[in-house]
C-alpha positions as CSV (number, residue, x, y, z in Angstrom):
1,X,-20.1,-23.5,-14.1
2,X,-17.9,-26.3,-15.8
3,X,-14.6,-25.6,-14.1
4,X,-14.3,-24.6,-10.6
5,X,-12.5,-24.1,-7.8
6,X,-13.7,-25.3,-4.0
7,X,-11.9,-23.8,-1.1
8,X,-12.9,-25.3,2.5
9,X,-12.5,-21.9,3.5
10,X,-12.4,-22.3,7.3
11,X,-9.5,-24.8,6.7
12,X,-7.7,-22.5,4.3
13,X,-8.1,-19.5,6.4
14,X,-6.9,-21.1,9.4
15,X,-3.8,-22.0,7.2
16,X,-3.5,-18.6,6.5
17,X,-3.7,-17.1,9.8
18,X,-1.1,-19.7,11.5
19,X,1.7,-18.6,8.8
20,X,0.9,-15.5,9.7
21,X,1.7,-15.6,12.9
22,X,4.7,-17.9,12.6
23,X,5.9,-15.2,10.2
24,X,5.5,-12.4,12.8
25,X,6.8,-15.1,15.6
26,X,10.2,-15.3,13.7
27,X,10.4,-11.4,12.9
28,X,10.5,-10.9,16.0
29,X,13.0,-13.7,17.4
30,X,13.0,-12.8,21.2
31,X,13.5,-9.1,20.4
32,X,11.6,-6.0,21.2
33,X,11.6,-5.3,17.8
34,X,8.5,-7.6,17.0
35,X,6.7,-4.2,15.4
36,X,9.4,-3.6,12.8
37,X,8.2,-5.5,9.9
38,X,5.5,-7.7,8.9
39,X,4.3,-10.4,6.4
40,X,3.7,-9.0,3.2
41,X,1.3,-10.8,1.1
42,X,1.7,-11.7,-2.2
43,X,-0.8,-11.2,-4.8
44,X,0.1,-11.6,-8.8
45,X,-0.3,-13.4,-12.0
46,X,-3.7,-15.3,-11.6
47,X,-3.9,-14.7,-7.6
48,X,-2.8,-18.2,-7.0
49,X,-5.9,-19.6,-8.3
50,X,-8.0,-17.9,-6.3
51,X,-7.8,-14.6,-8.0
52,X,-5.8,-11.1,-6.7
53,X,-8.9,-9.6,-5.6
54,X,-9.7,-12.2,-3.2
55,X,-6.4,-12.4,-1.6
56,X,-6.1,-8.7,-1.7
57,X,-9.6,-9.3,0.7
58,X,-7.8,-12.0,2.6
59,X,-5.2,-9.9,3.3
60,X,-7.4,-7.5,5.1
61,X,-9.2,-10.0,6.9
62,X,-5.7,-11.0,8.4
63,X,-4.7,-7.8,9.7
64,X,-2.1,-7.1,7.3
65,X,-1.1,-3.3,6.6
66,X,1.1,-3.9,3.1
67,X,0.4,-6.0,0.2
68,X,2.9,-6.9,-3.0
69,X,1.5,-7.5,-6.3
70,X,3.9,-8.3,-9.7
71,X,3.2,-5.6,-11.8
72,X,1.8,-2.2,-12.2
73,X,-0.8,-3.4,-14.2
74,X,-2.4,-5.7,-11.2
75,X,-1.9,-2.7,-8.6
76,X,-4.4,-0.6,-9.7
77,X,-7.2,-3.1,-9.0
78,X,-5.7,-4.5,-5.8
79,X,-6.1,-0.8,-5.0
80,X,-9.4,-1.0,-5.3
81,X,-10.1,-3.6,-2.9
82,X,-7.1,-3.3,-0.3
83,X,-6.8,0.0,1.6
84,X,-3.2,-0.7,2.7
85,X,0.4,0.3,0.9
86,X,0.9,-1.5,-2.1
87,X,4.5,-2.7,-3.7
88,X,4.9,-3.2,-6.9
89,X,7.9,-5.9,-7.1
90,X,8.7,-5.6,-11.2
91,X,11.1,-2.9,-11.7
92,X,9.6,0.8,-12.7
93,X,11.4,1.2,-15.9
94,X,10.7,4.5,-17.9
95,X,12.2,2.7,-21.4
96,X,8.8,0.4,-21.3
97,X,6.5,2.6,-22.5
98,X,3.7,0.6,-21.9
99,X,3.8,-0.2,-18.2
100,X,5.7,3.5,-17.8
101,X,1.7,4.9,-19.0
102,X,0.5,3.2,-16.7
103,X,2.5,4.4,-13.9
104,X,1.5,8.0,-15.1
105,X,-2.0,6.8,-15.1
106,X,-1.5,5.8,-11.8
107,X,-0.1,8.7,-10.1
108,X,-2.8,10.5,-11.0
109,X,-5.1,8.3,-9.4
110,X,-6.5,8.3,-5.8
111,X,-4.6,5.6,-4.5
112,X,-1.2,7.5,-5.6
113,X,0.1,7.7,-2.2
114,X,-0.5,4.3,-1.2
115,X,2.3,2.8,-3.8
116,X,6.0,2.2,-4.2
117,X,7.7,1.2,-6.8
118,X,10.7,-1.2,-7.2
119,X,13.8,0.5,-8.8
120,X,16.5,-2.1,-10.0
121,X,18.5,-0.1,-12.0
122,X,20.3,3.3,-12.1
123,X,18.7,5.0,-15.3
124,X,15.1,4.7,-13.2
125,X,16.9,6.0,-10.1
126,X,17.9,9.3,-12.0
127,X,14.9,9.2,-14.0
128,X,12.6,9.4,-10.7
129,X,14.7,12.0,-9.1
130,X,15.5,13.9,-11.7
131,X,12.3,14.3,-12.9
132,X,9.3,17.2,-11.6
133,X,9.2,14.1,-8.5
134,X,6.2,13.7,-6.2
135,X,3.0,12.8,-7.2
136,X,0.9,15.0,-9.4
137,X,-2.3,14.1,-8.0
138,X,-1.1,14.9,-4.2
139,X,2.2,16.3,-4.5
140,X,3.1,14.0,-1.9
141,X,6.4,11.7,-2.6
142,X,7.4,8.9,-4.8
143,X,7.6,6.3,-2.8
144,X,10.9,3.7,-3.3
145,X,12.2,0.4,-2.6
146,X,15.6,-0.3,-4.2
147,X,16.6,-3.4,-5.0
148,X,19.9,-5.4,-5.1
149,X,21.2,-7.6,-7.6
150,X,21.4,-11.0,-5.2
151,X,22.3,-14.2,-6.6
152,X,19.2,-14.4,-8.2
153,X,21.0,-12.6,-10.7
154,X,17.2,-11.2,-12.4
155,X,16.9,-7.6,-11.3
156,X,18.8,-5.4,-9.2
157,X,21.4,-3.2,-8.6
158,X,25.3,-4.3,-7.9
159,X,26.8,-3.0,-4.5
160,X,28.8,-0.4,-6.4
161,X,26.0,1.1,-8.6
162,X,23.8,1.3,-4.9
163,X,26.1,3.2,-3.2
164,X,26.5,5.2,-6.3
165,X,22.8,6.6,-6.8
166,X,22.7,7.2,-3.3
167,X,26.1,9.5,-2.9
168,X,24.5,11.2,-5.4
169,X,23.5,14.7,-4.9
170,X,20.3,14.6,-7.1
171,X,19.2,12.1,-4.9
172,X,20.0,13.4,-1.5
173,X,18.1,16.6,-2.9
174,X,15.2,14.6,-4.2
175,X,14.5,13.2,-0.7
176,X,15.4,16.5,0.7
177,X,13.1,18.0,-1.1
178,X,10.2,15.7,-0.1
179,X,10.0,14.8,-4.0
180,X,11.3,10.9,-3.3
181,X,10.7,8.8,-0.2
182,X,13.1,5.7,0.3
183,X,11.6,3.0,2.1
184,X,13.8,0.4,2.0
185,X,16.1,-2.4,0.3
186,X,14.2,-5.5,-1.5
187,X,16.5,-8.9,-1.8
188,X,14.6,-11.4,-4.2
189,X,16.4,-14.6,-2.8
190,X,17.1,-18.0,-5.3
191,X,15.0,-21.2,-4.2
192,X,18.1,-23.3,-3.7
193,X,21.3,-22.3,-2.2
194,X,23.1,-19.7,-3.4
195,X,26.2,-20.3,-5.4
196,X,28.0,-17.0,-4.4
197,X,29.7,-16.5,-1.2
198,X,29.2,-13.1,0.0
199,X,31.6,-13.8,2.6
200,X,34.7,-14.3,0.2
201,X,33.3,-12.5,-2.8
202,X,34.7,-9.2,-2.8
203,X,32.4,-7.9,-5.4
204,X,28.8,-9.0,-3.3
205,X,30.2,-7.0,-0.6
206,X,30.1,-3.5,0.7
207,X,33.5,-3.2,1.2
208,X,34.5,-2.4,5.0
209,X,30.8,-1.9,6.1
210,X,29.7,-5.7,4.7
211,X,32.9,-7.7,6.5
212,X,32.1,-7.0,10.2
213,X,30.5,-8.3,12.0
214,X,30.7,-11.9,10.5
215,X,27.8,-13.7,9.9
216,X,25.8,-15.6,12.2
217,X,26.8,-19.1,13.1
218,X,25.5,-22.2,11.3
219,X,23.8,-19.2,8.5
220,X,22.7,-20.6,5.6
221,X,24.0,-18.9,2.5
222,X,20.7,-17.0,1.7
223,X,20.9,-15.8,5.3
224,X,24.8,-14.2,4.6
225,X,23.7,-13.4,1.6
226,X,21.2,-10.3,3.4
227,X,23.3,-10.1,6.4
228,X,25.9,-8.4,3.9
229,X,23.2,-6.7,2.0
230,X,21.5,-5.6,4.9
231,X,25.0,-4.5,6.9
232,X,25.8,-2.1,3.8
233,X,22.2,-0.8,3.5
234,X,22.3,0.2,7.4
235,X,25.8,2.0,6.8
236,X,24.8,3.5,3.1
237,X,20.7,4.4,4.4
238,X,23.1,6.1,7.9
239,X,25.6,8.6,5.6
240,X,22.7,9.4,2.9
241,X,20.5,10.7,6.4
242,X,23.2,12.7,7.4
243,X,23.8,14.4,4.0
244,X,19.8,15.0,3.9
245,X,20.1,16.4,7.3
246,X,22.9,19.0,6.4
247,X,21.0,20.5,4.0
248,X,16.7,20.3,4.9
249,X,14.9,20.4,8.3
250,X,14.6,17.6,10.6
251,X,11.5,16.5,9.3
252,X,12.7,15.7,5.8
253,X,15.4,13.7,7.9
254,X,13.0,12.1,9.8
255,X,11.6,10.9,6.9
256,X,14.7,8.7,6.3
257,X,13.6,6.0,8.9
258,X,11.6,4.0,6.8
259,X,14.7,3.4,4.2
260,X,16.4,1.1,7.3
261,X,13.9,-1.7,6.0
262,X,14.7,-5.0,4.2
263,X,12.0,-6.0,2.2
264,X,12.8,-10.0,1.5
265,X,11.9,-12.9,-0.5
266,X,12.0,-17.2,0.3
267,X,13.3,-17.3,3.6
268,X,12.0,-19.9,6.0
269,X,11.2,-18.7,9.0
270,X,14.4,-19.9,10.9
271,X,16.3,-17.8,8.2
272,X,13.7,-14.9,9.4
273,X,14.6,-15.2,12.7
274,X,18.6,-15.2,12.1
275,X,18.6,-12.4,10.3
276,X,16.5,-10.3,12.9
277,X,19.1,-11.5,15.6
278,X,21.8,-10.5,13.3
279,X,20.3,-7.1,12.3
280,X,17.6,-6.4,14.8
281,X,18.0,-2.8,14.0
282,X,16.0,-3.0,10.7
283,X,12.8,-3.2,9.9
284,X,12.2,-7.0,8.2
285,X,9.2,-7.7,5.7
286,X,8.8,-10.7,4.3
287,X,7.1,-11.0,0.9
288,X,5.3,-14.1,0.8
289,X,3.0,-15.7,-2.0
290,X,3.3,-19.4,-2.4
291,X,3.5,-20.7,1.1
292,X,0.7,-18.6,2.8
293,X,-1.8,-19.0,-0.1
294,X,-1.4,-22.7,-1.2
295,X,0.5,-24.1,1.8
296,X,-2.4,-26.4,2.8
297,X,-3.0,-27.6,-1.1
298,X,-5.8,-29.8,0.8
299,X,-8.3,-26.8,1.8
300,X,-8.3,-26.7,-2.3
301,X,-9.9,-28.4,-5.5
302,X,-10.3,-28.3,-8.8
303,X,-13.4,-30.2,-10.5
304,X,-14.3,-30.2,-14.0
305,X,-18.1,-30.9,-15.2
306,X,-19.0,-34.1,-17.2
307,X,-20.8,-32.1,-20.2
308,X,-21.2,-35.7,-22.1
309,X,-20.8,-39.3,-22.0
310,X,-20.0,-41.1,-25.9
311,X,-19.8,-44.9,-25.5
312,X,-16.9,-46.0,-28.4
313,X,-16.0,-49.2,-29.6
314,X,-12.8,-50.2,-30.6
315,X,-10.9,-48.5,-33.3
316,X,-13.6,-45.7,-33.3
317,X,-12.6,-42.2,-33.8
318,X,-13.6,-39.1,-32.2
319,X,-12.0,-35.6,-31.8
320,X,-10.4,-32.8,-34.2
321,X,-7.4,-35.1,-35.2
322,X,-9.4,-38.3,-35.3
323,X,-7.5,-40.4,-32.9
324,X,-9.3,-44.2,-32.9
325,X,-9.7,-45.9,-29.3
326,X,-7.4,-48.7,-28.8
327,X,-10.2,-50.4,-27.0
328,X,-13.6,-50.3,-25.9
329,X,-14.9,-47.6,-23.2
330,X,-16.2,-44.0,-23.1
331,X,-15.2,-40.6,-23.9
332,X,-16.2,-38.1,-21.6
333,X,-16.3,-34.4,-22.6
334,X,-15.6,-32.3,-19.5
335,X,-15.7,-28.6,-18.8
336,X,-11.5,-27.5,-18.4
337,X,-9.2,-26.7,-21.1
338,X,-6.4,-24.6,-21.7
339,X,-8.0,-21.3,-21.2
340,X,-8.3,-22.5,-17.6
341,X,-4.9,-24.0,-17.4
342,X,-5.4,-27.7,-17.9
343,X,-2.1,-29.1,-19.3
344,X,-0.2,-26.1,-19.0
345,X,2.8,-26.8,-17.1
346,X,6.4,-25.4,-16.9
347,X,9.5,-26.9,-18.0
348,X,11.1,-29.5,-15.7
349,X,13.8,-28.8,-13.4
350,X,15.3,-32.1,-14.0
351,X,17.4,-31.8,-10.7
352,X,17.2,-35.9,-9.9
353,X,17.7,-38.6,-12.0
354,X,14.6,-39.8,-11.2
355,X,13.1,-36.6,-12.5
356,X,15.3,-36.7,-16.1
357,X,14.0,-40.7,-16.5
358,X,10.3,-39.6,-16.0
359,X,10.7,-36.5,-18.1
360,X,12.1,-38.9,-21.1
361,X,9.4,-41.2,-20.4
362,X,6.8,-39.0,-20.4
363,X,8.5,-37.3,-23.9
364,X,8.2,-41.2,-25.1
365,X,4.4,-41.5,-24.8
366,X,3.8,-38.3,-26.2
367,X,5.5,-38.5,-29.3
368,X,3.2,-41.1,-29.9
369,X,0.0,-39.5,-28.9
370,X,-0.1,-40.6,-25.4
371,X,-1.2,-38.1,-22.6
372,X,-2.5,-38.7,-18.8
373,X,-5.0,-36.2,-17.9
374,X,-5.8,-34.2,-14.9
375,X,-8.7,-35.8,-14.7
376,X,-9.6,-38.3,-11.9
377,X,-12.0,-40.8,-12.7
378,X,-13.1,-43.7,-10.6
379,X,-10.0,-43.0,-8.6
380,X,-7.6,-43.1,-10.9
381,X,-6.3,-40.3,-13.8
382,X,-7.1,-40.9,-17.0
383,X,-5.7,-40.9,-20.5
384,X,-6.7,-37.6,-22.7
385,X,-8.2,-38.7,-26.2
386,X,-6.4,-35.8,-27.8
387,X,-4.7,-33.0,-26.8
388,X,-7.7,-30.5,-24.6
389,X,-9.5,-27.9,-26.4
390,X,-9.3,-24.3,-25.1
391,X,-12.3,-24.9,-22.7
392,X,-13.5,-28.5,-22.3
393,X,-11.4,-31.8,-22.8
394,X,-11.7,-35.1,-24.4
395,X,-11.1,-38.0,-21.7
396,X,-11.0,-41.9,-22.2
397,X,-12.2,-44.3,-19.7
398,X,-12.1,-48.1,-20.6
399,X,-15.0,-50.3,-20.6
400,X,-15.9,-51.7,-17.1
401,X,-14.9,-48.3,-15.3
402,X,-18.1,-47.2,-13.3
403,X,-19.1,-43.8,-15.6
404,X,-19.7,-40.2,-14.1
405,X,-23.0,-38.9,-15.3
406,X,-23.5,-35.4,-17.1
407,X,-23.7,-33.0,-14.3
408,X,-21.2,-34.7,-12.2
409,X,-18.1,-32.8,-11.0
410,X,-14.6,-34.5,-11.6
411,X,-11.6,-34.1,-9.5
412,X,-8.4,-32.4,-11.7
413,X,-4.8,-32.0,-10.8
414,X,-3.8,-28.5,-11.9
415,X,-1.2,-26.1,-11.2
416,X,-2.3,-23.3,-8.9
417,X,-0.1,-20.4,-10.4
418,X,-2.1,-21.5,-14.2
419,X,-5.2,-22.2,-13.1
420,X,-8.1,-19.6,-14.5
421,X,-11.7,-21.2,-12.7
422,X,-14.6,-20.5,-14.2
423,X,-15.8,-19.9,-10.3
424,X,-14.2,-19.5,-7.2
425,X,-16.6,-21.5,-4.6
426,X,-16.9,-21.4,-0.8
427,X,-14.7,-17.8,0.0
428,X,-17.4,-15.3,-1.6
């Protein structure tokens, strides 16, 4: 093991447990509505570090009945070690004929009825109900969260296209026929506050059924934003029932009680709890990823292994490029490259101008073959001796520093959505 992750797991899982039940504290705001909707865990990319598997496990062990992964390619496997219903957030697309295999591949699979799929646009809306519909494996539905185009402005559908697929007869057939199940509306919110006002824009709204009531006092504009959303879903999810119900039996209408559902992404919990006073009709599930899993960044650690210790002198070279020591020291090699994420960062958001002036410094020092590691030694970070190789890296240390000895573990600042441990110690 040369790169690994500790979790203090009793600390972490207590983390875990208290968001869990602030979540479910501000679903339920005061109402008596505290059973409709839940914390949806979110488990994608590289599992936040600690790997999809593992949350999917942690997910269990909290009681939690639905789980969201990224892609259709990661639900498979959560399948395999969640029992629960499964949402695959990227959009089902039939023109990507890759990931539109493995949806096929995964109908016809035993955990089929367990998943729904995100539909963002209206060519996979008439694709899906057009189609032979249900399952092939259980005959059972297709299983469907719509989503709107928010101010996100990545995936979704507009208000007019959503009320268009579902005044559409193929679709009230489709669910008619028990071919397509809706199960709700998914609103992927920005981080910041959104630009667009849903309360003057004409085109965010839903026309009569989006202006009244008005917002809640003192809402923030993510919490307007899917008070109008969710206002028009009610009203839309309403006449769609009633079409279904003039033309199948009341069980195919009954059916249409999980589409009053708002599945939602970055709101706090004081945003949670406006919107269930504002809509305490509809069912309200949070999707949540960074917050549960890393909120307490302390119950977690990254170390790298000392793999060797080279004394240098001055002006002596070492590495692929050569780079000479600008003084005396050490070079350690330690276990942590960029197979495992170290160094990997994204771009800057710049948003301060403190942020800008330490971006353009840090470009400064680089151009000239400058880089501070990750990696803590004697209590401080030190300086990389080149750039890291794809699984250990080359640090310097200048003479005097008390050195680590092969076999020691190193503390390393990484990002958790990059980072690929060689082991994940203390939750298995």
């Amino acid at each position: 093991m040369t790169f690994t992750l500790h979790v203090d797991a009793d600390r972490w899982r207590a983390h875990t447990q208290s968001t869990r039940d602030a979540v479910r504290a501000a679903i339920s705001a005061g109402t008596h509505h505290h059973t409709d909707g839940d914390l949806v865990p979110v488990a994608k990319g590289n599992g936040y570090g600690v790997g999809n598997e593992r949350l999917a496990r942690e997910a269990t062990r909290l009681g939690l009945t639905r789980l969201a992964v990224g892609t259709v390619f990661e639900a498979a496997a959560a399948a395999g070690a969640y029992d629960g219903d499964i949402l695959v957030m990227a959009p089902f697309e039939p023109a990507d004929a890759v990931a539109a295999a493995a949806w096929a591949e995964l109908e016809r699979g035993p955990h089929a009825t367990r998943i729904l799929r995100t539909v963002s646009s209206p060519a996979a809306w008439d694709a899906l109900v057009s189609g032979p519909g249900g399952s092939p494996t259980t005959g059972g539905p297709v299983r469907v969260v719509v989503e709107a185009l928010t101010s996100m402005g990545r995936f979704g559908l507009t208000a007019d296209e959503l009320l268009g697929v579902l005044r559409d007869d193929a679709a009230r057939d489709a669910i008619a026929a028990g071919q397509v199940r809706l199960e709700g509306l998914a609103l992927h919110l920005p981080l910041a506050e959104p630009h667009t006002d849903h309360r003057a824009d004409p085109g965010a709204r839903w026309h009569d059924s989006a202006v009244s009531p008005a917002p809640p006092a003192g809402a923030t504009g993510r919490v307007i934003e899917v008070h109008a959303w969710g206002l028009g879903w009610l009203a839309a999810v309403a006449d769609l029932s009633d079409r279904v119900r003039a033309v199948a039996s009341d069980d195919a209408a009954a059916a249409m009680t999980s589409a009053a559902a708002l599945w939602v992404s970055h709101l706090d919990d004081r945003e949670l709890a406006t919107v269930r006073r504002a809509l305490p009709e509809i069912a309200l599930f949070a999707r949540i990823g960074t917050r549960l899993w890393l909120g307490d960044r302390g119950a977690l650690q990254t170390r790298g292994t000392v793999l060797a210790v080279h004394d240098v002198g001055r002006g002596q070279a070492s590495g692929y490029r050569q780079r000479r020591a600008s003084r005396a020291g050490a070079v350690l090699v330690i276990g942590g490259g960029t197979s495992h994420g170290v160094a990997l960062e994204a771009p800057s958001p710049n948003a301060s101008v403190r942020q800008r002036v330490v971006t353009a410094g840090t470009g400064v020092l680089d151009s000239v073959g400058w880089a501070l590691s990750p990696f803590h030694v004697a209590g401080r970070q030190r300086w990389f001796a080149e750039p890291p190789h794809m699984q250990v890296s080359l640090v310097r240390v200048p003479e005097g520093v008390p050195l680590p000895a092969v076999g020691d573990e190193v503390d390393v600042d990484v990002r958790m959505t990059t980072v690929h441990p060689d082991r994940v110690l203390g939750l298995d």
